[in-house]
N, C-alpha and C positions, 0 to 999 in steps of 0.2 A: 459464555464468552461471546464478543460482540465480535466484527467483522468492520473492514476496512474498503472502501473501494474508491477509483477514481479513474476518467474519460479523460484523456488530449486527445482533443477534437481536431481531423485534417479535412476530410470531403464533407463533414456531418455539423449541422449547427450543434452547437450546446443547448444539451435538452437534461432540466432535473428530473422531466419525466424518466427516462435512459437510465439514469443515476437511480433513481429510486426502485426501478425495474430488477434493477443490480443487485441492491440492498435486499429486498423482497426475497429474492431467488434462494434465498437462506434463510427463512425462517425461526428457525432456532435457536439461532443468532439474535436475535433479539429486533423487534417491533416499534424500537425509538431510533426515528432515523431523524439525523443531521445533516445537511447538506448545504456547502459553502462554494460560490463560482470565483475563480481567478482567470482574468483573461479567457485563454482558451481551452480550460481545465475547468472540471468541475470535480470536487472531492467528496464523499459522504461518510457516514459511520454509522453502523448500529448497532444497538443495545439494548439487552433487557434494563429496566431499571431498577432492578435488586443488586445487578452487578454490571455495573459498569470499570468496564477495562477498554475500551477504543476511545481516543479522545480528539476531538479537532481542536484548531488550533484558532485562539482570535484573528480579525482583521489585520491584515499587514502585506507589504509585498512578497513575503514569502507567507506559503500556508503549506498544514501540513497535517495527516493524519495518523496515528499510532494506535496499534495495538498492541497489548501487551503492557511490560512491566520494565521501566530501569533502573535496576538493581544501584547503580553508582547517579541515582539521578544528586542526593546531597552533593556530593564531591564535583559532577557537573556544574550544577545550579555557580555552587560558589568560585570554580575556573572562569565559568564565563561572565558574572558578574566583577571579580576581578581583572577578566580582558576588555570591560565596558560592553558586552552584550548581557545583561540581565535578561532572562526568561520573564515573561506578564504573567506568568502564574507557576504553579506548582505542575501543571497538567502535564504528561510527557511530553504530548506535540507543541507543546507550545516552547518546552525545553529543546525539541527539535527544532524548532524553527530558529530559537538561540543558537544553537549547536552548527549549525549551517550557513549564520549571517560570520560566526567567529572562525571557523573551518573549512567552509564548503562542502562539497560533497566528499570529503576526507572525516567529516563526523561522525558515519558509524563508527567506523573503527575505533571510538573514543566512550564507547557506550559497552555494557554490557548489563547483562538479564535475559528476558527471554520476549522478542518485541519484533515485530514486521512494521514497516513506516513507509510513505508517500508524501514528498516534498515536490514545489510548484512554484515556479517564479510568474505562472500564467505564460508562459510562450516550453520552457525546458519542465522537463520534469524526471527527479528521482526516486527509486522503490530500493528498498534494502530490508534486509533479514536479518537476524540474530548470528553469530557465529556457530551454535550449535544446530540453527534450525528447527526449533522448537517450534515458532510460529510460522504457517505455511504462506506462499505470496504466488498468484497463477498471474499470465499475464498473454495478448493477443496481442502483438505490433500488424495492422490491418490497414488497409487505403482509406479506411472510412476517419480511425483514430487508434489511440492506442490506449487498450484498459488493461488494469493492473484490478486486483481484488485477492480477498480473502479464501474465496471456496472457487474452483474452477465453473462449478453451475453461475457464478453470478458471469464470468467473464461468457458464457454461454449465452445469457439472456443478455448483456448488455451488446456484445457482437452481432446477434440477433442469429449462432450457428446453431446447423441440427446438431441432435444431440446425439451424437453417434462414436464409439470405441476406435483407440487406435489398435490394429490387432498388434502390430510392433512392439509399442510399450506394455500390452497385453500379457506379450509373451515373453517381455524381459522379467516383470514382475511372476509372472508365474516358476519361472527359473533363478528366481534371487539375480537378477546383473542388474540391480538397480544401482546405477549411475546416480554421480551428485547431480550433477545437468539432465538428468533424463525427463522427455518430457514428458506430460500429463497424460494421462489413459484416456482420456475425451479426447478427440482428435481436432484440433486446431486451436488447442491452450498447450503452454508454454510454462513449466516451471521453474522461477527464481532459486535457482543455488542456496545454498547458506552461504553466509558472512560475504552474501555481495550485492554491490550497489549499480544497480543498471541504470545507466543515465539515459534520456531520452530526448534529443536537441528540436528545434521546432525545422520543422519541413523535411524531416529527415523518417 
């Protein structure tokens, strides 16, 4: 399974190095990386290449990355090509980024499978998850920027934090009160809910 990430950049130039640092941080995840700049966003993806399931999205003013699978992507594809937004390809993200020019950020809800995504006009940016939460989304809002990603170690490397436990969320999960919002056991990542879309406006 490949892995998703992405930088809005506030106090930090935009660096693919950073993005790719990201990428890296999960190895497992696969060794073909992608990486596309918008404005003050930089987006990536990687994958093995026996199995690719994360996909970026072509050139346009919106970009976007997905991982995962959607399940009603036919039944999409043909809505939005009937509202005059046609998808440029078959790809999810690129269906996301259909989905978004004809919705807005009210397009998860219009999807279902099992799929985490990152959408970017280059100044705003949105991250959303599947309704069951099959696919996981960690995320750091920071002075430097704000990154979103796949595996909490990448939002670790790209932040540049030690790598250090929260004992809080330690000790929820050791007692089962794991909460839908509860955050990440690495102490200064953040984890995305299921079936929600956090929007993230520029200077904010």
């Amino acid at each position: 399974m490949g892995s998703i990430i992405a930088i809005l950049a506030r106090s930090i130039p935009i660096e693919t190095a950073r993005a790719q640092q990201m990428l890296a941080a999960a190895p497992h995840r696969g060794n073909d990386f992608t990486m596309r700049q918008n404005g003050d966003c930089v987006l990536g993806v990687s994958n093995d290449p026996e199995l690719i399931d994360s996909t970026l999205s072509r050139d346009g003013q919106l970009t976007a990355v997905v991982s995962g699978k959607l399940d009603n992507a036919g039944d999409l594809v043909r809505a939005l090509t009937d509202s005059g937004y046609p998808p440029v390809s078959a790809d999810a993200a690129d269906i996301v980024v259909a989905a978004f020019r004809a919705y807005g950020p009210d397009a998860p809800n219009r999807m279902r499978g099992v799929f985490a995504g990152i959408v970017t006009d280059g100044r705003a940016l949105w991250c959303f998850r599947d309704h069951l939460g099959f696919k996981p989304l960690f995320y750091r809002d920071d002075p430097k920027g704000f990154f979103v990603a796949t595996e909490a170690k990448q939002i670790i490397a790209g932040a540049a934090l030690r790598r250090e436990p929260d004992p809080e969320v330690l000790e929820q999960i050791f007692y089962g009160k794991m909460a839908e919002d509860m955050s990440c056991a690495l102490k200064g990542v953040n984890r995305l809910a299921k079936a929600t879309t956090l929007a993230v406006e520029p200077g904010k």
